[in-house]
Every structure is written in structure tokens, then in C-alpha cells.
Legacy VTK file of the C-alpha trace (Angstrom):
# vtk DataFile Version 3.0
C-alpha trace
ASCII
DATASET POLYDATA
POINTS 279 float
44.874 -26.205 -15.136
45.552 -26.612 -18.693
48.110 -23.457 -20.773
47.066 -22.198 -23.797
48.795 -20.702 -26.527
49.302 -16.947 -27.102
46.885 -16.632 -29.781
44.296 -19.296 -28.032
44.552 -17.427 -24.586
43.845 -13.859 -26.513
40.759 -15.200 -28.733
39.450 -17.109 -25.337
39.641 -13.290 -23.543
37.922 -12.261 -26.421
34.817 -14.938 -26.179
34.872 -14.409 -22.543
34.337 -10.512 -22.541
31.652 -11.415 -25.247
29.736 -13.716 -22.556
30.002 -11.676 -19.753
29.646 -7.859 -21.480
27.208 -8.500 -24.304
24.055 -10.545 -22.744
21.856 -8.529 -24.530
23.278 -9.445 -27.980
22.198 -13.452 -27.787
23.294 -14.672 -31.020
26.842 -13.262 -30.518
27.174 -15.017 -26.761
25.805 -17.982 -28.272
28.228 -18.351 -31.081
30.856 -17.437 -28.379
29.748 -20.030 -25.670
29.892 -22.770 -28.539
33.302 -22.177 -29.307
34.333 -22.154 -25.724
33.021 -25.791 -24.672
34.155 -27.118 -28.441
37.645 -25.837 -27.826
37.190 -26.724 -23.999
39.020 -23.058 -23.140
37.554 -23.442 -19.706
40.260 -26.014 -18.515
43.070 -22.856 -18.963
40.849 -21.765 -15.882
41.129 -24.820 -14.329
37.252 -25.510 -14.608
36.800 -29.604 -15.104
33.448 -28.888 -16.863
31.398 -26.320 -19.057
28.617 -26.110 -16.308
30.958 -24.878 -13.802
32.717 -22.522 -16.129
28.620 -21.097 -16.749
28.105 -20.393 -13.342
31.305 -18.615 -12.734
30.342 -15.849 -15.395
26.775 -15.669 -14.197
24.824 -18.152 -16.086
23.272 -21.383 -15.504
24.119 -24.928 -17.760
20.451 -24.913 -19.134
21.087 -21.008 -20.521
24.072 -21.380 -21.791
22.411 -24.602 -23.463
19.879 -22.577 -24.545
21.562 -19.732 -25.884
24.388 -22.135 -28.155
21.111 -23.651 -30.006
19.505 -20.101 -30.318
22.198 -19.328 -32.035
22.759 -22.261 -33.906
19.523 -21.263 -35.216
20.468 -17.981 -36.411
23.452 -19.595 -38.222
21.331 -21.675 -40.066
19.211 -18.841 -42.105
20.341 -17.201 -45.017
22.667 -13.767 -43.867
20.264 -11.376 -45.056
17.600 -12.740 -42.647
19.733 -13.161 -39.755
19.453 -9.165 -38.497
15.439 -9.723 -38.940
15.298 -11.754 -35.402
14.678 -9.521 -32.708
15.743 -11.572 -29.853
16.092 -15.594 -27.830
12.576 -15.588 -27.813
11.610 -15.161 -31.369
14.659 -17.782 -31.690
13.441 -20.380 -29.893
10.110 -20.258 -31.934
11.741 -20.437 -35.200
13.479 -23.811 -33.788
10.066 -25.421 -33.353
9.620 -25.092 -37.275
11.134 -27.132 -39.567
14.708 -25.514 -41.183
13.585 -25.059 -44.841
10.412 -23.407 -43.704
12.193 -21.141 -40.654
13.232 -18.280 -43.815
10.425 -18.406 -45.258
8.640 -17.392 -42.035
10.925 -14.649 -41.684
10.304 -13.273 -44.911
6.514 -13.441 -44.444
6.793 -11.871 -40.874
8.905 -9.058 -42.118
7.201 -8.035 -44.797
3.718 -7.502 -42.821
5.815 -6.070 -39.324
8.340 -4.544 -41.599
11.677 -4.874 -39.575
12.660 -6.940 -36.370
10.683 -10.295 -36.225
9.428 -11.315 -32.660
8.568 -14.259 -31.261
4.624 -12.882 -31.935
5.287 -12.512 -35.300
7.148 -15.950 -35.992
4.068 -17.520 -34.348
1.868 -16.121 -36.348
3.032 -16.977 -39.975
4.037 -20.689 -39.024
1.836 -22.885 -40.968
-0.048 -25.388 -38.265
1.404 -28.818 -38.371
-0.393 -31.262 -40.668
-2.997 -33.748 -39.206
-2.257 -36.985 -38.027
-3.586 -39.797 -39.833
-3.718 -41.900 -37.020
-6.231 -39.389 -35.676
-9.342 -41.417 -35.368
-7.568 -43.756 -33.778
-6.216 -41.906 -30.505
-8.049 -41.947 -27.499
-10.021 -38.777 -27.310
-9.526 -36.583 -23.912
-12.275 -36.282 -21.299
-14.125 -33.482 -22.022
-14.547 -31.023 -19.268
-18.224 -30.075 -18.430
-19.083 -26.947 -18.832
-19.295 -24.263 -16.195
-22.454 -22.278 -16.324
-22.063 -18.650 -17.384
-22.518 -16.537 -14.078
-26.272 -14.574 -14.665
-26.129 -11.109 -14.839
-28.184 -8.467 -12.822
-31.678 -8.241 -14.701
-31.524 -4.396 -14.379
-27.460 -4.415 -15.600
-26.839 -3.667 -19.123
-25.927 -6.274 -22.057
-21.978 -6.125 -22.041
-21.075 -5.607 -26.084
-17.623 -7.336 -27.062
-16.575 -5.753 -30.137
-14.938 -8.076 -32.626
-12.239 -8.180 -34.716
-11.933 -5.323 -37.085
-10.182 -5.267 -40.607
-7.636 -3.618 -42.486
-9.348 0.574 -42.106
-10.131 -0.142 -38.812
-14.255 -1.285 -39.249
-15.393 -3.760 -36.863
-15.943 -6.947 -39.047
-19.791 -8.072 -39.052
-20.646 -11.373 -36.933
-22.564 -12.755 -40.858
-18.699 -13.466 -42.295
-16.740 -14.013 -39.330
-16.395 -17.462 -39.285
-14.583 -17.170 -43.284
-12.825 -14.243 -41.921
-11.649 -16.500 -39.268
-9.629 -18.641 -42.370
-7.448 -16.159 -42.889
-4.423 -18.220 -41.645
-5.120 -20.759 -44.378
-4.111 -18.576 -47.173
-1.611 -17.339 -45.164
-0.553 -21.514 -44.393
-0.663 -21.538 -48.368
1.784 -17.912 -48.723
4.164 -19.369 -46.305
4.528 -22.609 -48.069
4.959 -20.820 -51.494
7.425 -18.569 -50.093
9.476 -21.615 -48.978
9.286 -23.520 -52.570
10.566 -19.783 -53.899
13.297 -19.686 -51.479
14.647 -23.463 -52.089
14.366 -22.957 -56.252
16.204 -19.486 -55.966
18.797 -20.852 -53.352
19.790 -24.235 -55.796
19.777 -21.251 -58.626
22.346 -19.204 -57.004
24.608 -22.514 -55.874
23.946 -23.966 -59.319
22.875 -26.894 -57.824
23.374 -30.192 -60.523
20.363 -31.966 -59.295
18.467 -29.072 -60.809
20.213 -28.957 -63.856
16.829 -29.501 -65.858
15.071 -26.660 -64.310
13.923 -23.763 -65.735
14.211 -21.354 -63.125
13.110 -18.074 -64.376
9.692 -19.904 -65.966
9.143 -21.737 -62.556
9.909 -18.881 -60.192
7.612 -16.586 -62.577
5.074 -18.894 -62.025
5.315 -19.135 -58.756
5.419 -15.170 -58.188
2.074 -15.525 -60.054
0.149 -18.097 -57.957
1.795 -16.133 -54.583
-0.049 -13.198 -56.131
-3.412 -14.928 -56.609
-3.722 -16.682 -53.422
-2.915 -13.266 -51.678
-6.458 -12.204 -52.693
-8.084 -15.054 -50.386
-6.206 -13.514 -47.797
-9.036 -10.842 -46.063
-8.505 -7.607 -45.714
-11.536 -5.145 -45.764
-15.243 -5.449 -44.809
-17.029 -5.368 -48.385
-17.839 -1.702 -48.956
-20.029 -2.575 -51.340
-22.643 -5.127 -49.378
-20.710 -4.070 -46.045
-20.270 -8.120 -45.296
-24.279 -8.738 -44.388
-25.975 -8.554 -48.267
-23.935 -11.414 -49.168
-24.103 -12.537 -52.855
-21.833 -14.021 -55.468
-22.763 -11.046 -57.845
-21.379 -8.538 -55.908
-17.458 -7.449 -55.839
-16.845 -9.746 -52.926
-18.029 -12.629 -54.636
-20.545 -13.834 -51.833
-17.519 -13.315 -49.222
-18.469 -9.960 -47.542
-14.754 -8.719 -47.791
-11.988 -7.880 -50.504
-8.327 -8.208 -50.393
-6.145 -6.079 -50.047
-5.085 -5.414 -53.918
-8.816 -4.773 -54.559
-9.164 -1.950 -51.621
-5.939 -0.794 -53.073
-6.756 -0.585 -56.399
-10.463 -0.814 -57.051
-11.925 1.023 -54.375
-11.962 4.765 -55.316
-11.003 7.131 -52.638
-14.287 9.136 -52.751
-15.651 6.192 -51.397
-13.180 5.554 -48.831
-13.656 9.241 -47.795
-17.681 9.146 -47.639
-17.088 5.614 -45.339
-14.561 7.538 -43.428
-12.159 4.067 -43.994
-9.022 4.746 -45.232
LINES 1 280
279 0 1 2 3 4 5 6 7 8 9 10 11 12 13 14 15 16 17 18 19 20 21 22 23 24 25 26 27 28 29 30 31 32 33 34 35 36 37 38 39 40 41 42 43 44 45 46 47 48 49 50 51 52 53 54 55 56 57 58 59 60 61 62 63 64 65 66 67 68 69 70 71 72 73 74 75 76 77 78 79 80 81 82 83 84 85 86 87 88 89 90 91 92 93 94 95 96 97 98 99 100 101 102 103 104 105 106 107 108 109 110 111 112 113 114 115 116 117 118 119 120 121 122 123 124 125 126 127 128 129 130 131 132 133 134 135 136 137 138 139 140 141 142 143 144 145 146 147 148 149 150 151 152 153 154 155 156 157 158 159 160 161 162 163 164 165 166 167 168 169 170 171 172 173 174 175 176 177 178 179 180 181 182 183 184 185 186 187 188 189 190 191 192 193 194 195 196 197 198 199 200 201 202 203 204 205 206 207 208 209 210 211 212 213 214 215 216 217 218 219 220 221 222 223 224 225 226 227 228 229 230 231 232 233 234 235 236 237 238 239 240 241 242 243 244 245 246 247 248 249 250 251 252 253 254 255 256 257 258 259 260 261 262 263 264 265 266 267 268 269 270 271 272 273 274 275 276 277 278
């Protein structure tokens, strides 16, 4: 059994009664577990290893593994996003996407869930990883033949699945679904911007040399400007002028049977969104 000083043996108490009282607070028994295996406070108990010092507070070696890089995550994001991450789960997706893209993601996430991030909501705005050149040249898997679709009872009646439906709440017509479907492109594209916006204001605030040449309030403008713009690809509301079937570039949607969000906003006035009952 290894002593420890006064002041060692009081802050080990205190990482202790972290671990064992505050499971629900992951990031904080995390950072706690970390500093017990660096410091190796478990000898004072006269434990020869971490894993055995886990077990004897309740947890196994792979969650205490698991909750030190959780929270390793959380370390790594700016402080102001750090309260946004609603628990291990929606940790352990944000470690599956690259570091300088993981605030980013936050800051996308929060402001369409507006508060605590979960692990849904990191998933969602994480851009899909970029396509392997080497594609074509992988093996492809077997495909699996196809099971044929049980028949229904001639006298039963045709089962309906509704589809998707958009911003107000209107079901969005099978003509446009497939470019309603892109959505997460612009959204790929938002995320992306949002990182570049992130990186230029962080190396602003450090006063970062490499950037010395920069012009930071031109480039962020600009870039405030294009995240602006490519919202608009992003869909929001069934057309209410052609109502997504009439499609045709003259018309308000431009041929795309929907509008974005800034132009249901702002251009649609709310006698029509009262007659169509969408609000």
C-alpha cells in the first residue's frame, strides 16, 4: 500500500466521492477517473492496477475507459459548447468526427434543437465522410436477393404510408421528394462553413501569427454571407404557390416545388398561410 500526502489523500477523497456519487454527471467522473490512474491514487488503497480499483467502486475497465475519452472529448471543445452535450452517448458520437469539425456540429445541432445536443442530433448534422477513391476498385458485396413482398388480401384495403412532411406540418408530395431528400447536402455544406468560421474566429481571438495577413472581419463577412445563401437550398416548405406538383422554373420555387425557410418567413404573407391553414 502506497501513503499519500495530506493534500494528495484529501483531493483523491474528493475524485473518489465524484466516481462513486455523481454517475449521472459523465464528464465530471471522467475528468476524475483520468486523474486517478495518471496520479496512480489507487495504490494508497493498495490496488496494483486501475481495473481493480474500477470494479471496487462499481464499474468495469472498459467504462471507466470509456468514460476518461468521453470526457476527453468534452475537454477538447471550446467552454461555451461544453454544457450543449447532453450526455456519454451524444459524446461518443462527437468522437467519431474529426476535432475541428466536432464544434461546429454542436453549433449547428443547437441552433435547430435549441439547447442540450443528443447523440440524435450530433448524428444528424455530421457531414458523411468523403468517398473513397479507391472505390471502383473494392470488391463489391454479394447482393442479397430480394424477398418477395407478402400479397395482400384482394378484398383488404391499399395501406397509405404518409411521407415526410415539411416545416407547417404538410405532407411533402411524392413529384419532389427525391430533391427534398438532399437536404443533408446543404446541410454537409452549413456544417463545413460553420467549421471554416469557427477556425478563422478562433486564430482571431489567439492572434494567431500564421494568420497575420488575414483580414478577418472581410473574410468572416463573407463567409456569414455565403452561410446565408446556401441556407436557402436547405428545404423547408412545400411550394404554396405550385404546391410541389406544377413544377416550373418561373414560379417562386424556381422549378423545386419548395422554398426555404427565409422565403416562408419573409415572402409568404400570412393571409395565405391562414387560407392554407400552414403556419
Amino acid at each position: 500500500m502506497t501513503s499519500l500526502k495530506p493534500e494528495q489523500q484529501k483531493r483523491f477523497a474528493i475524485l473518489e466521492r465524484t466516481c462513486i456519487e455523481g454517475c449521472v454527471i459523465f464528464f465530471m467522473v471522467g475528468i476524475a477517473l483520468e486523474e486517478i490512474k495518471r496520479e496512480r491514487f489507487y495504490l494508497s488503497k493498495g490496488f496494483n492496477d486501475f481495473p481493480s480499483y474500477c470494479e471496487s467502486i462499481g464499474y468495469s475497465r472498459r467504462h471507466c475507459d470509456r468514460l476518461i475519452t468521453d470526457a476527453e472529448v468534452i475537454k477538447s471543445l471550446p467552454e461555451n459548447l461544453r454544457d450543449t452535450v447532453q450526455d456519454a452517448r451524444a459524446a461518443r458520437e462527437l468522437s467519431k468526427i474529426p476535432p475541428f469539425l466536432r464544434p461546429a456540429v454542436l453549433v449547428e445541432a443547437v441552433k435547430t434543437f435549441a439547447g442540450k445536443v443528443s447523440a440524435a442530433a450530433v448524428r444528424k448534422f455530421t457531414p458523411p465522410p468523403p468517398k473513397s477513391k479507391v472505390g471502383h476498385l473494392m470488391s463489391k458485396p454479394a447482393e442479397a436477393k430480394p424477398i418477395p413482398p407478402k400479397k395482400a388480401p384482394t378484398n383488404a384495403p391499399a395501406a397509405r404510408l404518409s411521407g415526410p412532411k415539411d416545416g407547417t406540418g404538410l405532407e411533402v408530395p411524392k413529384e419532389i421528394l427525391a430533391l427534398w431528400n438532399r437536404s443533408d447536402e446543404a446541410q454537409s455544406l452549413l456544417t463545413y462553413l460553420s467549421a471554416v468560421r469557427g477556425a478563422l474566429r478562433k486564430a482571431q481571438d489567439e492572434k494567431d501569427i500564421l494568420f497575420a495577413e488575414v483580414d478577418f472581419g472581410d473574410d468572416l463577412a463573407k463567409l456569414n454571407q455565403v452561410y446565408t445563401d446556401v441556407q436557402l437550398a436547405r428545404p423547408f416548405a412545400v411550394c404554396p404557390s405550385c404546391n410541389g406538383k406544377l413544377l416550373s422554373k418561373s414560379c417562386v420555387c424556381h422549378g423545386r416545388g419548395f422554398v426555404s425557410e427565409f422565403y416562408w418567413k419573409h415572402n409568404v404573407s400570412e393571409e395565405t398561410k391562414k387560407i392554407t391553414g400552414r403556419k
